[in-house]
N, C-alpha and C positions, 0 to 999 in steps of 0.2 A: 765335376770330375768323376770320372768311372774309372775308379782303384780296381775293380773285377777286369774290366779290362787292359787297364794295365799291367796289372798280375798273369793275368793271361798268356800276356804277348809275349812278356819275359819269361814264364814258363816256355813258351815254345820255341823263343828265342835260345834258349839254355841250352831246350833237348836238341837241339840241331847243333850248335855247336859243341857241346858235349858230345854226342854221338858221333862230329868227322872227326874229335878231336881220341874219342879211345880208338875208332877203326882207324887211325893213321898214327899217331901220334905216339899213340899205348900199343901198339902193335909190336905183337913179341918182349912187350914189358909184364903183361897183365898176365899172370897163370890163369888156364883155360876156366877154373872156376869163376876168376876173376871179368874176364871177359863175357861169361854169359850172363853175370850180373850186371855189367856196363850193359849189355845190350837190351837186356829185361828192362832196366830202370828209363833207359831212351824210348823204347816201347809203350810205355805206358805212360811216362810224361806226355809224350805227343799228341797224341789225339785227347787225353785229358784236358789239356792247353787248349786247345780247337774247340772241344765241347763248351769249356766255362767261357770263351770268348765270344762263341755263338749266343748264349747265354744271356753276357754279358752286355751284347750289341742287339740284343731281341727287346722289346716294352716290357718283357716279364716280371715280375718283380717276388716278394713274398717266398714261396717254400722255391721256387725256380730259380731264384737269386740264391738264396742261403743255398742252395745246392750247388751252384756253380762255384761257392768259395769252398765245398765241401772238397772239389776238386781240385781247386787249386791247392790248400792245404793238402790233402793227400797226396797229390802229385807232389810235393814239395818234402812231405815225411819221406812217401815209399821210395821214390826215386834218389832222393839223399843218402837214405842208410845204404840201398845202394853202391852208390856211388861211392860211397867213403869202406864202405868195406874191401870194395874192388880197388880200395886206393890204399886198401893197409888198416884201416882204421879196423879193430877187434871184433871178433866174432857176435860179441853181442848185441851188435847193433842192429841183428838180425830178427831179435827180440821186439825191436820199434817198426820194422816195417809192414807186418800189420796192419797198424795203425794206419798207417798209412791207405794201406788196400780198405780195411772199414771206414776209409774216411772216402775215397771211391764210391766204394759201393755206397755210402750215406746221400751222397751227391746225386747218380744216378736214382736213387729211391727216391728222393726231396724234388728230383726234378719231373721223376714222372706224375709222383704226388699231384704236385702244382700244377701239373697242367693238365690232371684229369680236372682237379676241382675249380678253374681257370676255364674250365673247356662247356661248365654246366651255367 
């Protein structure tokens, strides 16, 4: 079973429906703050989702694996806080998203790691 890529899918499943569901849905609900956080967090879900999936479905294994779940994690912090703050949840959840972005950025770094040392 390949849980990276099932995590994946569902990440990118989410940002897509999340994303028609605040441009329609949430439209004219969400203060303009609000909205540019819905739109940030679908942003960055998405292709994070596509990256750890590629990832996911490559032979890669080692610092290139642990870095595709760095993304899915991430994607799943930053893009949650989020989303929950655009949805009312308090200010300081702005505090955790972050983490979220270092956990990005962690993935991205694990992944090139791996596959410079992969590449020798």
């Amino acid at each position: 079973m390949n849980r990276l890529a099932a995590f994946a899918a569902l990440i990118g499943f989410c940002g897509v429906a999340l994303g028609a569901f605040g441009a329609h849905a949430l439209e004219g609900v969400l203060t303009p703050e609000g909205t540019e956080w819905w739109h940030t967090a679908t942003l960055y879900a998405l292709p994070h989702a596509a990256a750890a999936l590629a990832i996911a479905l490559s032979v890669r294994g080692g610092l290139v694996r642990t870095g595709g779940w760095c993304m899915v994690i991430g994607a799943c912090i930053f893009a949650g806080t989020l989303y929950a703050m655009a949805l009312g949840a308090p200010r300081w959840f702005g505090a955790i998203t972050p983490i979220g972005g270092v956990s990005l950025l962690a993935g991205w770094g694990l992944a090139a790691i791996g596959s410079l040392r992969a590449s020798n």
